[in-house]
Structure formats: structure tokens, C-alpha cells
C-alpha positions as CSV (number, residue, x, y, z in Angstrom):
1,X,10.1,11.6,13.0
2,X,8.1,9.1,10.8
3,X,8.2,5.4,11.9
4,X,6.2,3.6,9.6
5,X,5.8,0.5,11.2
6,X,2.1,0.3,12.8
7,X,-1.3,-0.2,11.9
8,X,-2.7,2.7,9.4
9,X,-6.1,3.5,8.4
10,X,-7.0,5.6,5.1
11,X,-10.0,8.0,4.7
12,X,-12.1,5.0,3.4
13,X,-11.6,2.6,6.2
14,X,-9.3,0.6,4.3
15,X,-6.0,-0.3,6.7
16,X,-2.5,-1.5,6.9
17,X,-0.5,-3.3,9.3
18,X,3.2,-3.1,8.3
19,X,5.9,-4.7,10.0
20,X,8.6,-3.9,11.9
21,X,11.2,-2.0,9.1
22,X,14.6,-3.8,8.8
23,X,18.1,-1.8,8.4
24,X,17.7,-1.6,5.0
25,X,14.3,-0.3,4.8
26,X,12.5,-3.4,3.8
27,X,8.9,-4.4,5.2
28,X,6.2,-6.8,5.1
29,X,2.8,-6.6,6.2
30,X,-1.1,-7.0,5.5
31,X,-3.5,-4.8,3.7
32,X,-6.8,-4.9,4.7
33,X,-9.0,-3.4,2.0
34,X,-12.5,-1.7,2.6
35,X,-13.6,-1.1,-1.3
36,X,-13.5,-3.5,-4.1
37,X,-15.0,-4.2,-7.0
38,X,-14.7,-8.0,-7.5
39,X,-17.8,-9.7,-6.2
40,X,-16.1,-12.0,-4.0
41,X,-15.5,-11.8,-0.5
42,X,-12.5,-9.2,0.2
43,X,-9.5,-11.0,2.6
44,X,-6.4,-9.3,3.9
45,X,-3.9,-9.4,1.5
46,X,0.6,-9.6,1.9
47,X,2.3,-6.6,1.4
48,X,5.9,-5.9,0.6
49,X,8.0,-2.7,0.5
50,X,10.7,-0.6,1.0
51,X,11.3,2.5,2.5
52,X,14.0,5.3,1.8
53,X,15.7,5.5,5.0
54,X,15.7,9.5,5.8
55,X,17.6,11.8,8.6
56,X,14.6,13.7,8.8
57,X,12.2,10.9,9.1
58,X,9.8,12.2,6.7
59,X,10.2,9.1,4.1
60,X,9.7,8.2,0.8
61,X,8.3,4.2,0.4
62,X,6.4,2.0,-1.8
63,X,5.1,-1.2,-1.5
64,X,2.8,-3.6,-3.6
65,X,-0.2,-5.7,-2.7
66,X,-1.2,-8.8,-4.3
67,X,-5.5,-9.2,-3.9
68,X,-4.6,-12.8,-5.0
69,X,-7.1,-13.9,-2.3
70,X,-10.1,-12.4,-3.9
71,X,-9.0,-10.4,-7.1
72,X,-6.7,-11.4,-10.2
73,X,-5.2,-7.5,-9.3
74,X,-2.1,-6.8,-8.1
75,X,-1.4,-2.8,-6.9
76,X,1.6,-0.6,-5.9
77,X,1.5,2.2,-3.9
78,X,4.0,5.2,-3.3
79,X,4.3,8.0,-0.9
80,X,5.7,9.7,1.3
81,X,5.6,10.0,5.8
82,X,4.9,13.5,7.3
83,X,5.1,14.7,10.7
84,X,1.8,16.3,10.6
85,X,-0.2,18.3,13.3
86,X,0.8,17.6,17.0
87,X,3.5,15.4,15.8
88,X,1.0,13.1,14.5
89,X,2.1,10.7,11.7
90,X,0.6,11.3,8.4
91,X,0.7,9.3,5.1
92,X,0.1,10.4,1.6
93,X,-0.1,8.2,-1.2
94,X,-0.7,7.3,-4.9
95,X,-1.3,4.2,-6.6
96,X,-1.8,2.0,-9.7
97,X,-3.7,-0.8,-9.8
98,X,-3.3,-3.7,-12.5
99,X,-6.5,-5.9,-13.2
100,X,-6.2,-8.6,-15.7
101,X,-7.1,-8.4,-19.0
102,X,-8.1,-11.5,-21.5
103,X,-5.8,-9.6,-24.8
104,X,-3.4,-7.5,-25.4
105,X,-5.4,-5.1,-27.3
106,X,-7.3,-5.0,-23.7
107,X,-4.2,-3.4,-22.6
108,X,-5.6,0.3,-22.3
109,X,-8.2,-0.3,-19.9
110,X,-6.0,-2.5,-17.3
111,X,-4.5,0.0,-15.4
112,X,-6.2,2.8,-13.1
């Protein structure tokens, strides 16, 4: 079984602390981000998500992250909790990230 709540650490050193989860699924916690592309200093950033509360305990969940501490970006990511090798708690995920963009015909190159 999955329990999300922890500290996790991605394949490019980038990590997460989430909370503890609440009946519902809901969570905060911090993101602390290892790559950027802003120039500026990067900062732990909030988190906020849910997770889908599952028998199995291999969830679904998303949550988003504001960089408002050194970007103008705001990302979401989704995935999914898998009992992996040894019973050893594994996390795949996607994600989108929205930088701001001066028009709207900028529109097309906001989102990667």
C-alpha cells in the first residue's frame, strides 16, 4: 500500500515534502525544485493536491505548484502511487507547466 505522505525525490534531484493526507484525500506541502530556467534564485515552493483515495493503495493524485517565489509559472502534476520492488513506494508522473506570456497570440508557446 501507497501512503503518499513523505518526502520524495525525482530522478533529477528535485523533491517533495507532502503532508500528512486528510480523509478526503486532500494535501499540502512544499516542492523543492532542482532545474529551472528563470535566472533567479530557485526557493521551495506550496503545493496543493488531492489524491483518489484507493482500496488497493496504488493512487491516482495531482497537485499544482505555484514557483511564485522565483518564476511567474505555475505547474500541475498527475500520477499515479505503485508498490514497486520490495514493497518500495514508487511515483510516476506527468506535468504541464504554464509560463507567462505578454499576448495572447503568445498563447502557443506558454505551455510545455
Amino acid at each position: 500500500q501507497c501512503v503518499l505522505s513523505g518526502w520524495w525525490e525525482n530522478d533529477l534531484g528535485s523533491k517533495m515534502l507532502v503532508s500528512t493526507v486528510d480523509r478526503q484525500g486532500n494535501f499540502t506541502g512544499t516542492y523543492h525544485t532542482a532545474v529551472s530556467s528563470t535566472g533567479k534564485p530557485i526557493k521551495p515552493c506550496t503545493l496543493v493536491g488531492s489524491q483518489h483515495l484507493d482500496k488497493d493503495g496504488q493512487c491516482t493524485f495531482g497537485f499544482t505548484v505555484n514557483w511564485e517565489k522565483f518564476s511567474d509559472s505555475t505547474a500541475v502534476f498527475v500520477g499515479q502511487c505503485f508498490a514497486g520492488d520490495g514493497g518500495k513506494e514508487v511515483l510516476k508522473t506527468s506535468w504541464l507547466l504554464r509560463e507567462k506570456v505578454d499576448s495572447e497570440s503568445s498563447d502557443w508557446k506558454a505551455t510545455r
